[in-house]
N, C-alpha and C positions, 0 to 999 in steps of 0.2 A: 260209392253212393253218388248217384245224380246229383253233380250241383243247382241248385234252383238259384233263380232271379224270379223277382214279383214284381208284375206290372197292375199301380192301383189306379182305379178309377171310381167316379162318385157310386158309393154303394157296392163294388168290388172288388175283388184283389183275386186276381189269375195266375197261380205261381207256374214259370214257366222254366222247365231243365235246359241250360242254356246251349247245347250242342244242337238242336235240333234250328238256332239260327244260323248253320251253314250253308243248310239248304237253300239255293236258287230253283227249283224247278218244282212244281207242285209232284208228287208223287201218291202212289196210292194208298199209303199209311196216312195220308193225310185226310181220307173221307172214312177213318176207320169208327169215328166218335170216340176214339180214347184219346192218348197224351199227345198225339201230335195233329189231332183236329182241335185241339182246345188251343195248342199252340201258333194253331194255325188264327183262329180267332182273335186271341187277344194281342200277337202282334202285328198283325195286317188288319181286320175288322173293327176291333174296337177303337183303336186310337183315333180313328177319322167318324168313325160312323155314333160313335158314343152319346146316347144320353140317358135319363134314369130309368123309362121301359126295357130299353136292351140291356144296360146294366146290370142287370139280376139275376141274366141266365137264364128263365126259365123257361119252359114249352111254351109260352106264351106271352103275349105283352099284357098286361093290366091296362088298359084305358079310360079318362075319365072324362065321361060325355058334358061339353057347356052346358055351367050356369046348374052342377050336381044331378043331373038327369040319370042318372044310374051308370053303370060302367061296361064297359066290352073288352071281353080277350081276344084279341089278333094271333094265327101265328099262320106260318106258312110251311111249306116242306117239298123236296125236291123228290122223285124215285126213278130208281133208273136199272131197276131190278132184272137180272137176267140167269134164267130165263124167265118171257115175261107170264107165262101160267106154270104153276108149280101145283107139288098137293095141297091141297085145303083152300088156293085164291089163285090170283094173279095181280098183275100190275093195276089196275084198276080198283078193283077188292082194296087194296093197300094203300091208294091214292086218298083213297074216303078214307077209313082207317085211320091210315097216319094221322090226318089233320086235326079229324075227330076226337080222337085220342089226346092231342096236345091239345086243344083244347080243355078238355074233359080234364087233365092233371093239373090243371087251375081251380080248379069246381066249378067251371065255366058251362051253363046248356048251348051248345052247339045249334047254331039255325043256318048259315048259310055255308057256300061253300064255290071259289071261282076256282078253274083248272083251264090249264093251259099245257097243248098237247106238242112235243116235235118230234113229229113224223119223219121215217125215212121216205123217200121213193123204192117203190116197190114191194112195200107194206100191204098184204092182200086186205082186202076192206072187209071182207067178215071178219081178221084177225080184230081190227079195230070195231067192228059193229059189236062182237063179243066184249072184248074191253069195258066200252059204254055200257053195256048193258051190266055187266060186273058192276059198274059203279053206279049205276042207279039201282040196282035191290041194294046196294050198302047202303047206299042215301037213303033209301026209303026202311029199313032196319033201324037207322041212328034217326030219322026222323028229322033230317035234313036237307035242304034243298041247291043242286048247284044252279047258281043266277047266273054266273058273268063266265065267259072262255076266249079260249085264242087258242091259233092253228099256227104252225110253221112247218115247214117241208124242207129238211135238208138233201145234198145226196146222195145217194146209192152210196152205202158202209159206212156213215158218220151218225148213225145215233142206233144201232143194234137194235131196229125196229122203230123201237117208240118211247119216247118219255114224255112222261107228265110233271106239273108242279103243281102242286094244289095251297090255298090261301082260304082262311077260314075264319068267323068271326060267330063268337059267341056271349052271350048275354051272362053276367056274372051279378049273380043276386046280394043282396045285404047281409053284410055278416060273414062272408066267406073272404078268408084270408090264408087262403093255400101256395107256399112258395118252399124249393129250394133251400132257402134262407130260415125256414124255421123250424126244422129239426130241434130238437130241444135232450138235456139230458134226461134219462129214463123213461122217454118213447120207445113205445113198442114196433118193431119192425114186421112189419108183414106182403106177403106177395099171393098173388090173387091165384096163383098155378103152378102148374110147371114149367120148368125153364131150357131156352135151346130148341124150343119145336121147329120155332121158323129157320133159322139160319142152318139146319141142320137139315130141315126139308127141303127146303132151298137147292144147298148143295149136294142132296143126294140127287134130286133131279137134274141138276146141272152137268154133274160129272157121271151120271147113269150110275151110282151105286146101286146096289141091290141088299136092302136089308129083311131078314124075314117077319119084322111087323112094319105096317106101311106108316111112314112118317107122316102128320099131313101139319102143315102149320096150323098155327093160333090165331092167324089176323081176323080179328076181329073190331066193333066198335065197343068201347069200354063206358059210352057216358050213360049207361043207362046201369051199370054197376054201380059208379063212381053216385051218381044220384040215391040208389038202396044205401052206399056208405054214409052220405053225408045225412039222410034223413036217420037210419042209425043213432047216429051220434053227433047232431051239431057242434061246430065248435071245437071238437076233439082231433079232429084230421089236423095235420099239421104241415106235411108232404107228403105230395101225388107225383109219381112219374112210371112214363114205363119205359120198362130196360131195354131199348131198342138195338142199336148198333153201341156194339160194346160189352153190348149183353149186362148183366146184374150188378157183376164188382164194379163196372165203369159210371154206372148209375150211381152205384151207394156212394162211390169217392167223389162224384161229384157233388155228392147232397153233403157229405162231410166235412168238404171243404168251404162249400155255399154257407154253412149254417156253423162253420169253426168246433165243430165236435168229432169223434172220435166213432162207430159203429163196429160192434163185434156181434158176427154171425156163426149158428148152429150149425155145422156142416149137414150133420144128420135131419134137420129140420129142411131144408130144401128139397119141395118136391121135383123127384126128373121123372120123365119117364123111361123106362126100362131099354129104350130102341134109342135116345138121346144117349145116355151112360155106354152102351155100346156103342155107339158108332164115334162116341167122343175118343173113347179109349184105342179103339181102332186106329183112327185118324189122327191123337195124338191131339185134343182139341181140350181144353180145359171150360165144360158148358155154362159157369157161369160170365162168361165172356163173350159166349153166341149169342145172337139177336133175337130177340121177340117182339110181335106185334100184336099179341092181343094179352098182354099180360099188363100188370102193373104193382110196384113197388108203394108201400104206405109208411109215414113214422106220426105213429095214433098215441093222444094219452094215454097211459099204461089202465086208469080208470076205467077206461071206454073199449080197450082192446078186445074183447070177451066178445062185444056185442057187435063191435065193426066185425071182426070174424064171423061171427052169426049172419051177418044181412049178408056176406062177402059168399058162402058157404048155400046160401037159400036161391043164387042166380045164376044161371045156368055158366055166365061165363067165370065164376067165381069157385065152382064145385069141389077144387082139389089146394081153396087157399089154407094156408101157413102162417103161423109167427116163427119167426127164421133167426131172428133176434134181438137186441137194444141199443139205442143212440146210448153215448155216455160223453162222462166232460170233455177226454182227451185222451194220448194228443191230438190237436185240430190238423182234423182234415185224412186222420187212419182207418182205412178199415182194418178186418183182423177178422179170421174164421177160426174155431175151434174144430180140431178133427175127430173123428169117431175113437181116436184113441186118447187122447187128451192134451196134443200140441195145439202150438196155437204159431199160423203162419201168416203173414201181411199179404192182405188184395191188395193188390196196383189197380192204378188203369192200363187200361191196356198199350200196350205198346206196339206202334207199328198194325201191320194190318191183317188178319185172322181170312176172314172170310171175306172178299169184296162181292158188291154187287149185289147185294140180298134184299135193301129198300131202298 
């Protein structure tokens, strides 16, 4: 077993497996969003940069506007996706998305949106005219607007096209207090879809696989779901995130350990799609550890589960949601899936690096 060490700070404690501080050189297990980007954060990241918004982990900052004027979620997010149009979007598609989305998992309404573009030389300009315009129908779908940008131009072979960073700020109404940190025992677990579309569509177009149902990803914007949950059931949400890079299990262990409880999942209750489950088993890829973009992960009071599922089930991006399974007391910080035969096996994080390059 992995020895841990924990590094605490006000409001959190980042247990970190202590071999991965040998590493001198960044590597690409380290943008994977499992155990060694967390490790990468709270021993380089936090120590310097720490105070009680970043503190918490979560898709977003909580902010509280002078003199109690209401509150704003900040967050930001980098993509550097290749390639950059796939089935179902593209790099731009995912740039609004991503932000929107972290956002939205605070129960935050999304209004603005600044991006910032670095271009190669020799990027043909329709490639990029297409891009923009990918990202303004997303903005105008999530009802969003991008204000502020910046341009840089590296050259020739130093950035595989194009990358974007996007930074986004959303209005957080009274009464909502969605975080990471509040998983509670006997919340109900729910997830809005299926899992694995994108990182699986991804890399069927990357590596030219050929599957005979066409993969297309999920990316989509989540806050106008996130909105039918919360009006649902005020009060009742507890944690919002979606399973991005890391995919599902790297999600739930982070919520596990954010909130000191334990979570055991349905194996049978997870919806996949049928082209996901094959081309996982093909490839040797276990899909609750592939990336999604327009999905999202919920732990609801068990009171209210019925009815979040209801409004979750009535929206178009919510059609094929699930309860999958229940927070419980301990031990802090495990998940645990039950098999269709009646084992029961421990989710990790994920370790090292699966799929690169997907957001």
């Amino acid at each position: 077993m992995t020895e841990q060490t924990e590094l605490n700070f006000e409001g959190f404690s980042c247990p970190v497996p202590l071999p991965d501080i040998t590493l001198d050189r960044i590597v690409l297990g380290h943008g994977s969003g499992g155990r060694m980007s967390h490790n990468l954060v709270c021993r380089i990241f936090l120590p310097d940069l720490q105070n009680p918004a970043l503190n918490r982990m979560d898709d977003g900052a909580v902010l509280s506007l002078p003199g109690g004027n209401g509150r704003l979620v900040m967050s930001t997010d980098a993509h550097v996706v290749q390639p950059l149009f796939f089935p179902g979007g593209d790099i731009g598609r995912l740039a609004v998305c991503g932000t929107v989305n972290d956002l939205a998992m605070m129960g935050a309404r999304p209004l603005w949106l600044s991006a910032a573009f670095v271009l190669e030389e020799g990027l043909p300009i329709e490639t990029l005219q297409q891009v923009v315009r990918s990202m303004q129908e997303a903005a105008h779908e999530a009802q969003v607007h991008v204000v502020s940008g910046d341009t840089k131009v590296v050259e020739r072979g130093k950035a595989d096209g194009l990358y974007i960073a996007t930074a986004g700020v959303g209005w957080l109404p009274e009464g909502i207090n969605i975080s990471g940190t509040n998983a509670r025992p006997g919340d109900v677990v729910l997830v809005s879809g299926t899992m694995g579309d994108h990182g699986i569509a991804v890399l069927s177009e990357r590596e030219g696989l050929g599957f005979e149902t066409e993969l297309k990803s999920d990316v989509a914007p989540l806050n106008g779901l996130v909105a039918a949950m919360l009006e649902a059931a005020p009060g009742a949400i507890h944690t919002l995130r979606d399973p991005t890079r890391g995919g599902l299990a790297t999600t739930l262990n982070e919520i596990a350990m954010q909130s000191g409880v334990s979570i055991e999942l349905e194996e049978e209750r997870i919806p996949l799609r049928p082209a996901v489950r094959s081309a996982c088993e093909m490839l040797g890829f276990d899909p609750l550890y592939v990336a999604n973009e327009g999905k999202l992960v919920a732990c609801v009071a068990p009171e209210a589960a019925d009815d979040v599922l209801a409004a979750m089930k009535a929206h178009p991006y919510g059609r094929d949601a699930a309860i999958i399974g229940r927070v419980g007391e301990g031990p802090s910080g495990q998940v645990t899936i039950r098999t269709p035969i009646g084992g029961t096996r421990v989710l990790d994080m994920l370790s090292g690096e699966m799929l690169p390059r997907i957001c």
